[in-house]
N, C-alpha and C positions, 0 to 999 in steps of 0.2 A: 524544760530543764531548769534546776535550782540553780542559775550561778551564785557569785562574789557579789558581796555586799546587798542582797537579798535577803531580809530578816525573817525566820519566821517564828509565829508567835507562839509564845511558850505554854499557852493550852494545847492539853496533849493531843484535842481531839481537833482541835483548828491544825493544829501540825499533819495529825494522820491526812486532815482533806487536804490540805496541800501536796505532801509527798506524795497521795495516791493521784495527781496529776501525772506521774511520770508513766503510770503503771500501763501497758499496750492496750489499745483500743481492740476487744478479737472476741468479745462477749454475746451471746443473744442477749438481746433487751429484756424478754417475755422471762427466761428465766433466773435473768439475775436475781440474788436477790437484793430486795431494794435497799437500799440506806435506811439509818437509826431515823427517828422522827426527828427528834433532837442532838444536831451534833455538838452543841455548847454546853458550858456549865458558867455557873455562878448566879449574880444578879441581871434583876433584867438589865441593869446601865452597864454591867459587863459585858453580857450577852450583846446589847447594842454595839457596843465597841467593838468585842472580836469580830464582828459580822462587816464592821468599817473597814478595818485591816486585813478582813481578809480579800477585800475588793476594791481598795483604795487603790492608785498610782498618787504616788510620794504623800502629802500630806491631804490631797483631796479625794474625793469621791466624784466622778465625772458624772454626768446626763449618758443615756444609752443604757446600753448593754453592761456595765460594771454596776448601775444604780439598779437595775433591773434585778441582775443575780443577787444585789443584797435584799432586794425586799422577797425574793423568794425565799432567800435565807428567814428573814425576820417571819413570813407567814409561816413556812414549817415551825419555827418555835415559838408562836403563838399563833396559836390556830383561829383564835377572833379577830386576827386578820385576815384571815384567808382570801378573802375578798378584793387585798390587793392584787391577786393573781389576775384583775382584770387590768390590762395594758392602760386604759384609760385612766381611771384609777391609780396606776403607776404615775402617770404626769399629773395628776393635781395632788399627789404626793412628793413628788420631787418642788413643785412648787411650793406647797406647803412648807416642806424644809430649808427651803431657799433662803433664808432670810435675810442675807448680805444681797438677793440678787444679782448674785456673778455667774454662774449656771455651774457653780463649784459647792460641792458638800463640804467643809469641815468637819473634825469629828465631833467638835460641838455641838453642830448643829446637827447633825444625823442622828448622836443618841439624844439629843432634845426631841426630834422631832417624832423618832417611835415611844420617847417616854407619853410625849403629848398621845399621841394614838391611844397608847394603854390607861392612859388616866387624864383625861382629857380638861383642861383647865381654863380653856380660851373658848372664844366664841367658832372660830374658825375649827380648832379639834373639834367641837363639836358636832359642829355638822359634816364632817366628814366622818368620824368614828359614826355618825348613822347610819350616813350611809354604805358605811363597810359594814355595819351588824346587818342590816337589808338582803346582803348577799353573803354573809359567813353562814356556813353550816357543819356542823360536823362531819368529818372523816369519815368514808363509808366503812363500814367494820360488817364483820361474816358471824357476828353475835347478834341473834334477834331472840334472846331471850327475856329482853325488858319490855317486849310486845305484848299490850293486855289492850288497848282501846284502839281500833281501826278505823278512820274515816273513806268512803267509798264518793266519788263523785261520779253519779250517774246510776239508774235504776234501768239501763236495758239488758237484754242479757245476760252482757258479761257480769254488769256489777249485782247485778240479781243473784248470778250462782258466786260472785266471789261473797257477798252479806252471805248463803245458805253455808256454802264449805267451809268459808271461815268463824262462823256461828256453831258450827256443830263442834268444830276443835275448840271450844270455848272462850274464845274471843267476844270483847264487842262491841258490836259494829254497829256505825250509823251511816245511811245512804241518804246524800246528798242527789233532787232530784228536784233541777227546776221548773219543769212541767208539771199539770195538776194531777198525773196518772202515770201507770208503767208502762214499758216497752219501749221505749225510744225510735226509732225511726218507723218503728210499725205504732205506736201512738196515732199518729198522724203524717200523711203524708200523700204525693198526687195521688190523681184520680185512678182508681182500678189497678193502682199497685197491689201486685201480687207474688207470692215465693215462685221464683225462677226453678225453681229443684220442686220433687217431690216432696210432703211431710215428712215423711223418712229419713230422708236429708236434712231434715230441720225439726229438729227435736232436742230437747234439753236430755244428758247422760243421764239415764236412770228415770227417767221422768217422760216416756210414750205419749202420745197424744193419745187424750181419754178416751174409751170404747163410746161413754153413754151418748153420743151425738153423732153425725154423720157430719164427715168434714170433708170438703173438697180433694183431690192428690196433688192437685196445685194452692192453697189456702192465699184465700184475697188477705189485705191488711188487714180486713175487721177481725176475719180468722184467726188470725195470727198473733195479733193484740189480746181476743180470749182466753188464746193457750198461754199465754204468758200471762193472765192476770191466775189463771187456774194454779198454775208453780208459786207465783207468789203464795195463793190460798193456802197448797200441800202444804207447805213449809212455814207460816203463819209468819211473813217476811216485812208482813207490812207494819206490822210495829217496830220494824229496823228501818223504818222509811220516812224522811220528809220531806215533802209535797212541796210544790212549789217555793223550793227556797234554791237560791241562786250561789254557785261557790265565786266570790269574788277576790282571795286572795289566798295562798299557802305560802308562810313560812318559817323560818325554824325558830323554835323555842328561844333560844340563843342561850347568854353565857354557858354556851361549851356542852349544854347541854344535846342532849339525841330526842328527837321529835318533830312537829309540826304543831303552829297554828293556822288552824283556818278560820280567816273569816265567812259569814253568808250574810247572806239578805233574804230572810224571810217576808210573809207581806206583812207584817205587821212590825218587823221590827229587826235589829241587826245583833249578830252576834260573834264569838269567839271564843273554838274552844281548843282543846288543844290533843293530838293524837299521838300515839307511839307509832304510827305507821299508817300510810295514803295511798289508795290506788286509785290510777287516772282509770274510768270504765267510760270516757265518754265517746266511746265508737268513733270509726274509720270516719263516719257522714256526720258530723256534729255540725259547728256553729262556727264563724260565718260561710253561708253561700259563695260559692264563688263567681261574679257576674265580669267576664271581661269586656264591658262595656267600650262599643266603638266611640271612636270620636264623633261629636255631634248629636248623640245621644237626646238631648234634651231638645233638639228643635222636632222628631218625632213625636208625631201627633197620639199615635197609637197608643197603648199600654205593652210595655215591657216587666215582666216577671222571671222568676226563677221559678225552677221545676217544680219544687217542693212547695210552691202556695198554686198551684193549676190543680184546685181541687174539687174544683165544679167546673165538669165538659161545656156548661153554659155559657164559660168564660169567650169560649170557641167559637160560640153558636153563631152562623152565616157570614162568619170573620173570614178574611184575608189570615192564616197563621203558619208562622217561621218557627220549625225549633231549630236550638241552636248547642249542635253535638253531636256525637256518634257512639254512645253509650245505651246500655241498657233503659234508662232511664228518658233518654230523648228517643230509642222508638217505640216507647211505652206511650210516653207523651201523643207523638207523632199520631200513634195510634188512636187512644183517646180522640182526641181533634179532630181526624178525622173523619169522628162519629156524625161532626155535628157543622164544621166548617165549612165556607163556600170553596177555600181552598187548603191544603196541607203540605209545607214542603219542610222538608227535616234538611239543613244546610250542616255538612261537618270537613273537618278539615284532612281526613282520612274515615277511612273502614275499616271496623273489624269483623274476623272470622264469626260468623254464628254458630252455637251448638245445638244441633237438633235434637227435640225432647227423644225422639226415637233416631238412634243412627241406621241408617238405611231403612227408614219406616219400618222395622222389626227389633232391633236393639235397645233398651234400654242407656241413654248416654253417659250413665254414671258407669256401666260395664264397662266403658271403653277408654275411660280417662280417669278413673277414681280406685285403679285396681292396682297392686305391684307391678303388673307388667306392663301396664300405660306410665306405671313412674320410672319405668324402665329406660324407655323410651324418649323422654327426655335428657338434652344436657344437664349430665351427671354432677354430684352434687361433691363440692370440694374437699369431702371429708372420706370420702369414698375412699378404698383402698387398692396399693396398686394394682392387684389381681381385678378386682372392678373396672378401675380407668381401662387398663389393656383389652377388657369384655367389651367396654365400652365402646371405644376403638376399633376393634375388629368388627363392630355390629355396626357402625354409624351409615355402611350402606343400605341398611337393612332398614335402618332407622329412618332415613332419609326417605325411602321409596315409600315407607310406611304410613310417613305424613301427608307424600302426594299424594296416595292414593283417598286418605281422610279430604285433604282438599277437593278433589274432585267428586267425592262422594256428597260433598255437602254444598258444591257448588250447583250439581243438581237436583238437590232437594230443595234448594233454597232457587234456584231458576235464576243463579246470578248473572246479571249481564255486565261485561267486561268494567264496564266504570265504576262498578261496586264491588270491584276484586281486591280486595285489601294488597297492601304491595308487599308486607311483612306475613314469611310462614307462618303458620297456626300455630304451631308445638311454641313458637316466641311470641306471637301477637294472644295468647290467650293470658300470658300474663300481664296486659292491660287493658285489654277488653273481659274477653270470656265471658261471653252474655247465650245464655242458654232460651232459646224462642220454641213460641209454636210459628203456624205461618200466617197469623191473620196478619203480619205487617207484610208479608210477600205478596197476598190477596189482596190488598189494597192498592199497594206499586202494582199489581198488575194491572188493578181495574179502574186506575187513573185517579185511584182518591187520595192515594201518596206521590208527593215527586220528591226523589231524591237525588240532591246536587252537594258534589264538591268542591271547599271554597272556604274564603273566612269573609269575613266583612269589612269592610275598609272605613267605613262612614254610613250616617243615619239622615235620611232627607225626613222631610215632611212627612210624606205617605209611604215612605218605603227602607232601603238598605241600598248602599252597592256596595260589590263585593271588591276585593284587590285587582281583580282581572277587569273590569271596570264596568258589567254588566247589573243592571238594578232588579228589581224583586219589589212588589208593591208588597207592604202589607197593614193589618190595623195590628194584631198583636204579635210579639214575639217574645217567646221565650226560651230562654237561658237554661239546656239541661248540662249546665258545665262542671257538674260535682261541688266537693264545700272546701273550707281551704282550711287550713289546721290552726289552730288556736292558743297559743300558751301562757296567755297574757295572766292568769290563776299565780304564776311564778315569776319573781323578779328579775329583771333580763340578767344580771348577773350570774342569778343562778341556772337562766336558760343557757347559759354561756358552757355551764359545765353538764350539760345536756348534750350539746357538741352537736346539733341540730345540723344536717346537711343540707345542699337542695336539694337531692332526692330524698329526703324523711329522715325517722330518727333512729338509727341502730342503735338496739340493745342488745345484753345479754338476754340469748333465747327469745328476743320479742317483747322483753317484759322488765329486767333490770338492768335501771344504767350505771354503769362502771363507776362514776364517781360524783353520784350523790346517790345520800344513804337515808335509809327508810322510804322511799318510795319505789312504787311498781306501776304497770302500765299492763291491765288486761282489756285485752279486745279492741284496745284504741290503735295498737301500733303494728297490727296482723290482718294479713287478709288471705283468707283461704276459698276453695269451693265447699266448705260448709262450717261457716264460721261459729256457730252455734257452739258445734263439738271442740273447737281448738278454744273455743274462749273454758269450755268445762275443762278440758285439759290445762289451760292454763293454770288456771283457779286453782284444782289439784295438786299441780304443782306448785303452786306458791303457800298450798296450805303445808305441804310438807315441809316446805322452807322456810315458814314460820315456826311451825311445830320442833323443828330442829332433825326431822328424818331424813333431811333433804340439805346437804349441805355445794354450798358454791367453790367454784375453783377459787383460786388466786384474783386479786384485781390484776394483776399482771396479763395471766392467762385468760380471763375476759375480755381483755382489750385485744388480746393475740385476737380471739371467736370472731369479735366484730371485726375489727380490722379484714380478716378472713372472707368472713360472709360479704362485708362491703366488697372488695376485692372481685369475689366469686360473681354476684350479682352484676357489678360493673360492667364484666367481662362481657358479659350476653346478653342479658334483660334489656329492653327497651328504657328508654329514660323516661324518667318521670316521677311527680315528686313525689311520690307516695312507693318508692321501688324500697325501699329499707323495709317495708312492710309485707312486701309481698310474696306467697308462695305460692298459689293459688293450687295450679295441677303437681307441684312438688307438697303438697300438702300431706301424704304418705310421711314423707320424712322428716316433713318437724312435727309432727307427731312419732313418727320413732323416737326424736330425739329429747323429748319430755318425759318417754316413756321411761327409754335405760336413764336420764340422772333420776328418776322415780325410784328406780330399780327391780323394773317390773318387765315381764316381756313387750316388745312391740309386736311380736307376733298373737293374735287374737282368735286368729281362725281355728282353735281349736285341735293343731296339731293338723289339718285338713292340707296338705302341700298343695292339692290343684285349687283348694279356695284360696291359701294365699297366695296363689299368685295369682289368678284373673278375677276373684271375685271380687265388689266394689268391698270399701269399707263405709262405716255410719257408726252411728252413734250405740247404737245398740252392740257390737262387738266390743267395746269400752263399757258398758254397764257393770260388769264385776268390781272394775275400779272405784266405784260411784255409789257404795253400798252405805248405807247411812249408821249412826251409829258415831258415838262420843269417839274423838279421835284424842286419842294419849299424847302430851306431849312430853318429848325426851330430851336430854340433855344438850344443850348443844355445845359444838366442836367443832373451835374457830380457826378457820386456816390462816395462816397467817398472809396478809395482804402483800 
């Protein structure tokens, strides 16, 4: 309430914010709509003033929350501030204006001390106004019509088809790629890695794996690495590509401009250029490894590694060897080792379900989890509608009995004995495992050349491990198939700040754009599906249209609503883990639906066929029409307002 002897000040628009204090709290957030950028007028020493008074008590400005709301005031009307929005930042700003040292603002010093900010005169402005441009960026805006130069960091996959999609709508693009060659994690990596899926299931949209060669239906890495330098070929991609050069820094243009600098480090020399728009493509499995290394670590005699350098089984040869995890990739490992080792024991701190390449040795496994009615089957997806939900609902006993029977089914094809019964249902534990086998790693645990034990590790002696439960394990090597941990050191923590980075990963809109920094995207880095190949083409797709201007975004509002949403929804049921903001795996159906309708395209593909779409799997090839090559127009764009 306005009482008696409460001045307020006689700008009209400092007035309105005041009196709309009174106004009832009873609004959605998502659809209000937001406040003017600028609610002042005059000069900036005005501007500095009314933002004093409108957050003073009597003639000071306090520390806390009154100093706080002014600098938010002062970033909205200069946005080369923005940067104070970090809390930190906020106090070596308050001290900077401090200058009496009483932990009181005067309005002297307050508009001194944003006039310093803005035009910086002293040694001290200085280095702080750097380190505010460091982390200012512009305001993310739903106009990407000043889009002509695209930088790509990363030549696997995804960044291979976002350089193609984005090349062919006339853009252009350069791929940032610090390896000597393409493919990314099929580049290089452990021994006798191979595609868990059929080729089928791993194919680039529009782009088959070639007739003139005979290829495996499971393809080893060398495979796999082929077909992907063959897409580069088609498409003559490799003159959009540079080679071992390193991206070591993004970021924006600055004065108030829209863009990006990146720097790299090439081998012969370093540079900086500068881009209308950035896509992160550097895959789910990048850099660094993740090694949870026990205590004691270094009085071990043996050699300890990570997954991905175990690329000679000779490593193994008449060793003592530990892997350490329960991932696709430690009983790949496992297995390897066992080729060659005197002994092999795979140590993990839980199990997960396996899927077998054939369900009931007759089925194909993609039939039975890659189809609408296996996405059915699943908890329902939060966007669902109520006639859904209540199907949903009425079915869950159905759905229930459905899974145990898949459990049992697979527990004896796999000959699982009780210790390696994972303790989380499949229909949930597939979206953190999902590791699709044959049974040479069952034929091994049978025949005594795998032992598999649950457990983490407590400590590292000399010749061996003990575990927490206090039992030892002799061995010479051990390694680490613990996955990689995510990276984002390319971007200034400031501006990671407004990334809004959680510990379970990074939500964005759809997977790909973050609510509030602008000009950048995330394909294939921040998504994991059961064939990620296709969701990265669909990505790419979509982002081509939303360069191109075909393709326009909701609200920032309403983007924040999605996420907050999806986080919410995920929370609720998915297993934890830091990579869950990413995940869709057997829901892969539906965010591909949902790429499809803002496309404006059917999600339905089967061709009008009702009994294929419901049980039949999907792939890449049902998506081919969308994938058709050919100069893409770009049209007007039409900007919603934020």
């Amino acid at each position: 309430l306005i009482g008696p002897g409460i001045t307020v000040s006689s700008n009209p628009k400092l007035r309105a914010g005041v009196l709309a204090c009174v106004v009832p709290m009873g609004f959605d957030i998502y659809e209000e709509q937001p406040l003017a950028t600028h609610d002042y007028e005059g000069t900036e020493e005005q501007i500095a003033a009314d933002i004093f008074l409108a957050n003073c008590t009597g003639e000071h400005l306090q520390a806390g929350t009154a100093f706080c709301n002014a600098i938010m005031s002062v970033t909205r009307e200069f946005p080369q501030l923005s940067a104070l929005e970090n809390f930190e930042l906020v106090g070596r700003a308050f001290e900077f204006f401090d200058q009496r040292r009483n932990g009181l603002l005067s309005l002297d010093e307050f508009v001194s001390g944003v006039m310093q900010l803005l035009h910086p005169s002293c040694s001290e402005a200085r280095v702080l106004t750097e380190r505010l441009a460091q982390g200012a960026a512009p305001s993310f805006s739903h106009d990407f019509s000043h889009v002509k130069k695209v930088g790509i960091i990363g030549a696997g996959v995804a960044g291979l088809q976002a350089a193609n999609f984005l090349s062919q709508a006339g853009f252009e693009c350069v791929v940032f790629e610090k390896t000597d060659s393409v493919g990314g994690v099929w580049r290089s990596n452990y021994v006798d890695v191979e595609l868990q899926v059929p080729r089928e299931l791993y194919e680039f949209p529009g782009f088959p794996w070639p007739s003139d060669r005979a290829w495996a239906k499971y393809p080893s890495g060398p495979e796999v690495a082929a077909y992907i330098t063959r897409y580069v070929k088609a498409f003559d991609l490799g003159r959009l590509i540079r080679l071992r050069t390193f991206v070591t820094k993004v970021e924006p243009i600055g004065e108030a401009k829209r863009g990006w600098k990146l720097s790299s480090h090439g081998c012969h020399s370093e540079s900086v250029e500068e881009f209308d728009f950035i896509i992160i493509a550097t895959g789910m499995h990048s850099w660094p490894p993740h090694m949870p290394l026990a205590r004691d670590h270094e009085k071990f005699k043996g050699r300890i590694l990570h997954s991905c350098t175990f690329k000679d089984r000779t490593i193994a040869s008449g060793k003592r060897v530990v892997i350490v995890g329960g991932g696709k990739s430690a009983i790949d490992n496992a297995v390897a080792a066992a080729k060659g080792a005197a002994s092999t024991t795979l140590l993990a701190r839980e199990w997960h379900w396996p899927i077998p390449r054939l369900l009931g040795n007759i089925l194909p496994f993609r039939w039975g989890i890659l189809s609408r009615c296996a996405n059915f089957m699943l908890p329902p997806h939060h966007s669902e509608s109520d006639c859904s939900w209540w199907v949903h609902s009425t079915c869950a006993p159905v759905k229930w009995v459905w899974w145990r029977v898949v459990e049992l089914m697979i527990k004896k094809q796999f000959r699982m004995h009780p210790g390696m019964v994972p303790s989380s249902r499949i229909e949930i534990d597939t979206f953190t495992g999902g590791q699709v086998l044959d049974y040479e790693f069952r034929d091994l645990c049978g025949r005594g050349k795998i032992r598999a034990a649950q457990g983490a590790i407590d400590k590292f002696t000399e010749t061996g491990l003990v575990l927490v439960d206090g039992s030892e394990m002799e061995a010479d090597v051990v390694i680490y198939a613990t996955g990689f941990k995510k990276n984002y050191g390319w971007l200034d923590n400031l501006l990671q700040e407004r990334l809004n980075i959680e510990k379970d990963g990074l939500y964005l809109h759809r997977n790909i754009i973050p609510p509030h920094l602008a000009d950048i995207a995330f394909i294939g880095s921040e998504v994991s599906t059961f064939n990620n190949i296709l969701t990265h083409g669909l990505q790419c797709l979509w982002l081509q249209k939303l360069l191109t201007g075909s393709l326009h975004l909701p609200t920032t509002l309403e983007m924040l609503k999605g996420v907050e949403m999806e986080q919410a929804w995920k929370r609720s049921w998915m297993p934890s883990s830091s990579s869950r903001a990413a995940l869709w795996q057997l829901h892969m159906t539906k965010y591909h639906d949902m790429l499809c309708r803002d496309m404006g395209v059917s999600p339905y593909r089967k061709a009008g066929n009702l009994l294929a779409e419901c049980f039949s799997p999907y792939g890449a090839r049902d998506y081919s029409g969308l994938f058709a090559l050919g100069k893409v127009q770009r049209t007007e764009s039409k900007v919603k307002s934020a």
